[in-house]
VOKEVO-506467 format. One record per atom (N, C-alpha, C): residue number from 1; residue in three letters; atom name; z, y, x. Coordinates in nm, 3 decimals. Layout:
N
LOLUM     n   res   atom        zz        yy        xx
LOLUM   NUM   ala     CA         Z         Y         X
...
% end
This chain:
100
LOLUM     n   res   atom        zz        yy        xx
LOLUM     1   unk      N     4.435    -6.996    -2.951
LOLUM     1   unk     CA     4.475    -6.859    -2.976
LOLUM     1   unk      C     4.422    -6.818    -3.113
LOLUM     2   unk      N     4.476    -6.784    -3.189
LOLUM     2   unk     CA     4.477    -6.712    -3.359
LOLUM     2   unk      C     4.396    -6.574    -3.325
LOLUM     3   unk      N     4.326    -6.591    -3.447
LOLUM     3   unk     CA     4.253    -6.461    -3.371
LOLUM     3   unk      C     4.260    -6.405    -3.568
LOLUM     4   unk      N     4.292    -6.238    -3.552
LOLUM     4   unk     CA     4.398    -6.190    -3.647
LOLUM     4   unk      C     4.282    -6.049    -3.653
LOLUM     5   unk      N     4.320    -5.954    -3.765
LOLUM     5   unk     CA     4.265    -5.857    -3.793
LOLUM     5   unk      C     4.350    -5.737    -3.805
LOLUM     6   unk      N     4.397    -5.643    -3.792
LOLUM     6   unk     CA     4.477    -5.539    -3.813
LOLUM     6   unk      C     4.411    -5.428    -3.927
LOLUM     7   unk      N     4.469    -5.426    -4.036
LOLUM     7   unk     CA     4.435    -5.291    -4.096
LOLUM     7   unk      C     4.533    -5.155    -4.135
LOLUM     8   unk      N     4.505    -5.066    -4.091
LOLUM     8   unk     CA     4.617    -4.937    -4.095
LOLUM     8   unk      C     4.650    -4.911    -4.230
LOLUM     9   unk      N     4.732    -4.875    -4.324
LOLUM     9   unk     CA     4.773    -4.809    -4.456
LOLUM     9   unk      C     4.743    -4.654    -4.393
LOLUM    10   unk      N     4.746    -4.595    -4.485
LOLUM    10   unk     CA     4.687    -4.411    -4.469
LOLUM    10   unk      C     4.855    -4.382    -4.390
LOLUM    11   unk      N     4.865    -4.333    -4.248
LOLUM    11   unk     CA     4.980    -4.324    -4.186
LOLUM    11   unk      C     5.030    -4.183    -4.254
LOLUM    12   unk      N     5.181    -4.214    -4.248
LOLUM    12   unk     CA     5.272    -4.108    -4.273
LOLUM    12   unk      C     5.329    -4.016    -4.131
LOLUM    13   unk      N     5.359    -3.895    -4.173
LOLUM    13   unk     CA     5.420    -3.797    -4.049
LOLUM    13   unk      C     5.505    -3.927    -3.944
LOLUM    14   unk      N     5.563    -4.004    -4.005
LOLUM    14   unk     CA     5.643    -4.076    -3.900
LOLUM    14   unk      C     5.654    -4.248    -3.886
LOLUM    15   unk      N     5.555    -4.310    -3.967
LOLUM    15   unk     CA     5.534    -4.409    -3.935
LOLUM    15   unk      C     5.352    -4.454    -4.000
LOLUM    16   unk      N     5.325    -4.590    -3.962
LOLUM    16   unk     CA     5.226    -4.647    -4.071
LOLUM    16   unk      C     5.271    -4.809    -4.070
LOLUM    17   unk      N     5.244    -4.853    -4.174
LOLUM    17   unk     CA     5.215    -4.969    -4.252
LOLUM    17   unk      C     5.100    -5.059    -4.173
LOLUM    18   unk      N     5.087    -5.142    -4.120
LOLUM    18   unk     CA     4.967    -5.251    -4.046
LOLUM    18   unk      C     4.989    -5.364    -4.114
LOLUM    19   unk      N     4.892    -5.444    -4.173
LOLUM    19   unk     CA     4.899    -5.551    -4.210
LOLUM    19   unk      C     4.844    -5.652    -4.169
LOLUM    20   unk      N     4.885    -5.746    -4.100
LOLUM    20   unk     CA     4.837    -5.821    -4.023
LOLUM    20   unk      C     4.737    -5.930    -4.098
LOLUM    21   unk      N     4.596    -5.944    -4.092
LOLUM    21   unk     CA     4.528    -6.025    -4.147
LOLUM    21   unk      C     4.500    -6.128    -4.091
LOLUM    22   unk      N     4.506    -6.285    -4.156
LOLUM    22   unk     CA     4.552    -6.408    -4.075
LOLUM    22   unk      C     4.381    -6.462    -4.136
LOLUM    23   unk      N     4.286    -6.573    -4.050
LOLUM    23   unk     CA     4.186    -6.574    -4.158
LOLUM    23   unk      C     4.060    -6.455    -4.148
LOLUM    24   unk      N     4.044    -6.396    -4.048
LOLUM    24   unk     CA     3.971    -6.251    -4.022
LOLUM    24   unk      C     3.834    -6.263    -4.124
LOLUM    25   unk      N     3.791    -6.414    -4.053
LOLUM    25   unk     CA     3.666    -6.464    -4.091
LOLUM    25   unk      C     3.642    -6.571    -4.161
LOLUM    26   unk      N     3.791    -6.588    -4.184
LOLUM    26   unk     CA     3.814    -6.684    -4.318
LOLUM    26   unk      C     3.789    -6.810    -4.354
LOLUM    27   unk      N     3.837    -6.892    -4.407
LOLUM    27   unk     CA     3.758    -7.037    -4.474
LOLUM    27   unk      C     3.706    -7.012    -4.570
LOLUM    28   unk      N     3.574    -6.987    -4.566
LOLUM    28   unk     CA     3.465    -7.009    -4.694
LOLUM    28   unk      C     3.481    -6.806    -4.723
LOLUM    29   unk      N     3.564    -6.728    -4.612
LOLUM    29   unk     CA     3.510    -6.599    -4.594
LOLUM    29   unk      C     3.692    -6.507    -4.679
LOLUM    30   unk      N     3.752    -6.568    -4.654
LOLUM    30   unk     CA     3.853    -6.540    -4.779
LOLUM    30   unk      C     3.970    -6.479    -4.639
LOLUM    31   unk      N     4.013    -6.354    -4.677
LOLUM    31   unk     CA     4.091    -6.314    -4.563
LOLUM    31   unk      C     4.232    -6.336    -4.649
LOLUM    32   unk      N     4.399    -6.342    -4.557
LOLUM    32   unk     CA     4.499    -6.375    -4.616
LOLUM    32   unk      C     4.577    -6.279    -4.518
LOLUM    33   unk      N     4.662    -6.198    -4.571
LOLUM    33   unk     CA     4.772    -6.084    -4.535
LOLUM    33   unk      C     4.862    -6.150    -4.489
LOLUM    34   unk      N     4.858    -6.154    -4.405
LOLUM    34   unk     CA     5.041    -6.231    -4.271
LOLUM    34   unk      C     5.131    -6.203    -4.306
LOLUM    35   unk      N     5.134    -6.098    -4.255
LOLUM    35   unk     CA     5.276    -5.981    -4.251
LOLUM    35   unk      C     5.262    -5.838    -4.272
LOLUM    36   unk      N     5.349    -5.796    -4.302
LOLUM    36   unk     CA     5.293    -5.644    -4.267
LOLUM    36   unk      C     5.413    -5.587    -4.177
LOLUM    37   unk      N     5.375    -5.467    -4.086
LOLUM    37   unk     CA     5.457    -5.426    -3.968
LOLUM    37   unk      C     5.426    -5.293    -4.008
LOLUM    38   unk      N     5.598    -5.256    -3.978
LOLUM    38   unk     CA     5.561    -5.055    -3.987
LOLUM    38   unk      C     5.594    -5.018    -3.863
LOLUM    39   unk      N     5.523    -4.960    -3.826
LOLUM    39   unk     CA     5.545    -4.854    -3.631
LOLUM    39   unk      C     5.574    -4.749    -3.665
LOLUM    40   unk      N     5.657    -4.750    -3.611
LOLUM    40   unk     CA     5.767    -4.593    -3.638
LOLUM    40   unk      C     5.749    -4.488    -3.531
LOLUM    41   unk      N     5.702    -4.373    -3.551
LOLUM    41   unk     CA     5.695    -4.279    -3.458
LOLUM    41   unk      C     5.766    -4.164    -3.474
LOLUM    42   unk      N     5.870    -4.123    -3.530
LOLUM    42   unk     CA     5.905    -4.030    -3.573
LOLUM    42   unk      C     5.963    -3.937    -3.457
LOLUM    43   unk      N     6.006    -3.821    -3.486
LOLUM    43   unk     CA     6.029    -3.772    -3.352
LOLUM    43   unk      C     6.126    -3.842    -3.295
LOLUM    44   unk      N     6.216    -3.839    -3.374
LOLUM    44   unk     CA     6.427    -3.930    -3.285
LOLUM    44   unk      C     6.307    -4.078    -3.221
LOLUM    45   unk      N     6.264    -4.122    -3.262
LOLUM    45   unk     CA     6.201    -4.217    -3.217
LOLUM    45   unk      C     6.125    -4.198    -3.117
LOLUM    46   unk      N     6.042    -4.149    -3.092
LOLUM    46   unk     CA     6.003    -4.107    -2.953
LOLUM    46   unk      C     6.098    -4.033    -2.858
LOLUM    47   unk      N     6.182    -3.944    -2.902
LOLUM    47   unk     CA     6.279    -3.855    -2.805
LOLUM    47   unk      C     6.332    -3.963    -2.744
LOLUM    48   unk      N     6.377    -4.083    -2.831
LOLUM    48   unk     CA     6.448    -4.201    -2.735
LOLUM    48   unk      C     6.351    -4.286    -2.622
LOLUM    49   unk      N     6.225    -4.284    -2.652
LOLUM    49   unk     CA     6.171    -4.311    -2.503
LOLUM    49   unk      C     6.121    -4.185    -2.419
LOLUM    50   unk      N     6.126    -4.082    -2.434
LOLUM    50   unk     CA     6.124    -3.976    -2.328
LOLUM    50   unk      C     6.254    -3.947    -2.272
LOLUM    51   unk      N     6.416    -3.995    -2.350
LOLUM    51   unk     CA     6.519    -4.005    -2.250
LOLUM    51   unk      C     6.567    -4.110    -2.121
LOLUM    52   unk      N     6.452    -4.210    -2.190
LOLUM    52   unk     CA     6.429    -4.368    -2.095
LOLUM    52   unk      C     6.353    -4.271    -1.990
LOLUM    53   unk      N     6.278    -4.137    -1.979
LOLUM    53   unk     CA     6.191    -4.146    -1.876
LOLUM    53   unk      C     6.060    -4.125    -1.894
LOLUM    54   unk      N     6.026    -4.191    -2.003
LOLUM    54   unk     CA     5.916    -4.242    -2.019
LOLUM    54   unk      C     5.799    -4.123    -2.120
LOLUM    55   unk      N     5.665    -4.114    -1.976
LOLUM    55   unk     CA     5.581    -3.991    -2.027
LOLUM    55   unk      C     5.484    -4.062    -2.081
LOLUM    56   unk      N     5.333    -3.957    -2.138
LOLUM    56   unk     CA     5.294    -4.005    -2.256
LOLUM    56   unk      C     5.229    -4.170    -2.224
LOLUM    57   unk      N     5.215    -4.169    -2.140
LOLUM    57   unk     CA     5.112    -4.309    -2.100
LOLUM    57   unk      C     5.211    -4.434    -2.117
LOLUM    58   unk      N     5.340    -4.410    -2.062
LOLUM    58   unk     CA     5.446    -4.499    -2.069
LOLUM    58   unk      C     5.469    -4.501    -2.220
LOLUM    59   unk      N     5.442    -4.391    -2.279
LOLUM    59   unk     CA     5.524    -4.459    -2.445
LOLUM    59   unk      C     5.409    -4.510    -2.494
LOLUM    60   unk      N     5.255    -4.530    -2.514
LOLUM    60   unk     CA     5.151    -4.573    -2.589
LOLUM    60   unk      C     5.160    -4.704    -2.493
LOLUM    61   unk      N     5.187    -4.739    -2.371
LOLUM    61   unk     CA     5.203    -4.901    -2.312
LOLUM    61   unk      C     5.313    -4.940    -2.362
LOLUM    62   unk      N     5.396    -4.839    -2.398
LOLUM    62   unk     CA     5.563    -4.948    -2.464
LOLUM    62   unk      C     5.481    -4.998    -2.646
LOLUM    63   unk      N     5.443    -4.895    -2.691
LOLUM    63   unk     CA     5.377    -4.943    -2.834
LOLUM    63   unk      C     5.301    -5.044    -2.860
LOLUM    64   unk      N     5.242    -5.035    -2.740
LOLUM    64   unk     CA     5.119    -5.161    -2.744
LOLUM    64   unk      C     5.203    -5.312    -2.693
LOLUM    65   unk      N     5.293    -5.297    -2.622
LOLUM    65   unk     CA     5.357    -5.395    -2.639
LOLUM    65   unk      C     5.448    -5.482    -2.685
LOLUM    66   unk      N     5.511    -5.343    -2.756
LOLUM    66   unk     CA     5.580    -5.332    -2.893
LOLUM    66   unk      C     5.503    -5.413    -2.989
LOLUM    67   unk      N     5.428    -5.403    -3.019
LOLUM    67   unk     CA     5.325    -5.402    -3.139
LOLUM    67   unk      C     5.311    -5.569    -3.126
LOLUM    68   unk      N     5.202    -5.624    -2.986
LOLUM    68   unk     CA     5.204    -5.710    -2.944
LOLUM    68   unk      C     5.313    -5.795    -2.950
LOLUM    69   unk      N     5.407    -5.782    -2.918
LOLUM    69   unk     CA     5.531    -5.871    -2.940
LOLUM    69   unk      C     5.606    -5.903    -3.091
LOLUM    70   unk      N     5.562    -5.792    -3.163
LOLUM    70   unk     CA     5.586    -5.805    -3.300
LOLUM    70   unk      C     5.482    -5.908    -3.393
LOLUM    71   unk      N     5.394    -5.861    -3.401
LOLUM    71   unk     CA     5.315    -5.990    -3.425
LOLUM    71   unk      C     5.292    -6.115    -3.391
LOLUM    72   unk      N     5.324    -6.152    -3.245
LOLUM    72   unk     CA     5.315    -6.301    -3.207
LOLUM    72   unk      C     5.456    -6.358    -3.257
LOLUM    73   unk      N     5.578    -6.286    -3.288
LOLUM    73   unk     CA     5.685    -6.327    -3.335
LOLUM    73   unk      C     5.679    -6.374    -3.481
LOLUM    74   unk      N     5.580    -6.253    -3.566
LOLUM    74   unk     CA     5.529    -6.280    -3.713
LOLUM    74   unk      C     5.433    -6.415    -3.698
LOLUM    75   unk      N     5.354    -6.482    -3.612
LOLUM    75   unk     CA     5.242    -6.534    -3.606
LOLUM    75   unk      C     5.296    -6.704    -3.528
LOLUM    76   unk      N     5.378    -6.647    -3.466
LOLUM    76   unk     CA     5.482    -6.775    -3.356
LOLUM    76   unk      C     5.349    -6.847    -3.308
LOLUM    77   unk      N     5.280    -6.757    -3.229
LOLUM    77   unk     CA     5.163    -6.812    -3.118
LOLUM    77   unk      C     5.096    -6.669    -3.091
LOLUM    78   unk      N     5.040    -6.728    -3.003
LOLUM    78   unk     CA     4.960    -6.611    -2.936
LOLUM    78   unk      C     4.807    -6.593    -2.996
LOLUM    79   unk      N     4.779    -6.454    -3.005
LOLUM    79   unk     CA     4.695    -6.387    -3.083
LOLUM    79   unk      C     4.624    -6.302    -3.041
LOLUM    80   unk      N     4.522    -6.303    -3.077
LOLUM    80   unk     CA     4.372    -6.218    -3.008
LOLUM    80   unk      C     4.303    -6.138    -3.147
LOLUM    81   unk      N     4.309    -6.023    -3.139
LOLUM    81   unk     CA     4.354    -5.867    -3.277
LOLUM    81   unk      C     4.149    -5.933    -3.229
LOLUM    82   unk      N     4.063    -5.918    -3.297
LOLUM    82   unk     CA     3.906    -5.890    -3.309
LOLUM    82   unk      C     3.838    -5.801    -3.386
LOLUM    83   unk      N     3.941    -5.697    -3.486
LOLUM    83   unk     CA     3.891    -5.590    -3.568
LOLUM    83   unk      C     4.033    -5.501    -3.614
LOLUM    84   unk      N     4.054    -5.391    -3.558
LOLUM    84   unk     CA     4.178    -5.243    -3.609
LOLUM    84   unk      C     4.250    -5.253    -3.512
LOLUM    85   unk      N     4.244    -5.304    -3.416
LOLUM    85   unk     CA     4.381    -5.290    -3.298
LOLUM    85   unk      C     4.302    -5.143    -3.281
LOLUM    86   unk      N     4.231    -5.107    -3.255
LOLUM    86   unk     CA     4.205    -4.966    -3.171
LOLUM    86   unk      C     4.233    -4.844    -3.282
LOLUM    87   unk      N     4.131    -4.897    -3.410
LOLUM    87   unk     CA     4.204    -4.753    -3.512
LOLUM    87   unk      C     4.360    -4.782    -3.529
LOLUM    88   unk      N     4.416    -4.868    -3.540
LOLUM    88   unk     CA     4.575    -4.842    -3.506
LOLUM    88   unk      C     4.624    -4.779    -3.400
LOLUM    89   unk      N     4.608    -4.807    -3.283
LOLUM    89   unk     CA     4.650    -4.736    -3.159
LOLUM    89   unk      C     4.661    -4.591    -3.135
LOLUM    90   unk      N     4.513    -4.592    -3.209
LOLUM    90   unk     CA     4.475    -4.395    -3.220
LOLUM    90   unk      C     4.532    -4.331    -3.297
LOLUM    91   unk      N     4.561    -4.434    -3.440
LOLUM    91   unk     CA     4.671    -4.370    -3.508
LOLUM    91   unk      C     4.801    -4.277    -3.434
LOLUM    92   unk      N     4.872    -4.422    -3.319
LOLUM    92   unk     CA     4.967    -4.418    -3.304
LOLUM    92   unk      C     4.971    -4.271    -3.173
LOLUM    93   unk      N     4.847    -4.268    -3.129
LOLUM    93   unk     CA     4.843    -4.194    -3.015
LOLUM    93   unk      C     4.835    -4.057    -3.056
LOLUM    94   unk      N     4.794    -4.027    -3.175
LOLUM    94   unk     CA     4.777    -3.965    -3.257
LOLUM    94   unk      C     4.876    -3.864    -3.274
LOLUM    95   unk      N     4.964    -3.946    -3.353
LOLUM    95   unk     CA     5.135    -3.924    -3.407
LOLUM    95   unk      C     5.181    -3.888    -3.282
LOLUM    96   unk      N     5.200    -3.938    -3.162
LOLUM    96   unk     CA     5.309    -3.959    -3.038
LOLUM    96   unk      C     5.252    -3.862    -2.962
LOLUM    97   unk      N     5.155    -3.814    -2.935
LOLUM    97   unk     CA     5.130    -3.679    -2.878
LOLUM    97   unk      C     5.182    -3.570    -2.901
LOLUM    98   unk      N     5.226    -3.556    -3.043
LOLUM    98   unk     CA     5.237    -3.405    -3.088
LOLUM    98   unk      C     5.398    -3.385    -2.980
LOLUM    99   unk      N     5.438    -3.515    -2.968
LOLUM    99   unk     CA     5.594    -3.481    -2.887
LOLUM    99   unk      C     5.595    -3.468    -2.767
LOLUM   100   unk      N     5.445    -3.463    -2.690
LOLUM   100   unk     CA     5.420    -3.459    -2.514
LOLUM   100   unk      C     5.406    -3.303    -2.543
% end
């Protein structure tokens, strides 16, 4: 299992920038930028999972697995986040509240 770092860009009203860091702890300490992923929260974007149904707990478990699935696709293996999965999340929980 790849074990990866997440760092947030300063989030915007409707999305942020994550860059997936490959290398956390590096060879010889040297970190290397994967990918980068933008999570979109904007309102039309959330209104479409509150017409699925889906209240606030259901849309921060769809993100997180959102998120999750986006990166192991960037990474093509499975991956264990060891530093920013959580200040991302809060980001995101952040943003996605103002629409509960």
């Amino acid at each position: 299992m790849k074990e990866i770092k997440l760092k947030a860009d300063k989030p915007f009203h409707n999305n942020v920038d994550v860059a997936v860091i490959d290398f956390p702890d590096g060879p010889e300490g040297e970190e290397r930028q994967r990918c980068k992923v933008t999570v979109e929260f904007a309102e039309s974007d959330v209104k479409q999972l509150q017409d699925r149904g889906l209240d606030f707990d259901g849309a921060m478990e769809y993100y997180r697995d959102w998120l999750d699935k986006v990166v192991k696709v960037h990474l093509a293996t499975e991956w264990k986040c060891i530093n920013g999965y959580d200040q991302v999340m809060d980001i995101i929980k952040e943003k996605v509240s103002q629409y509960y």
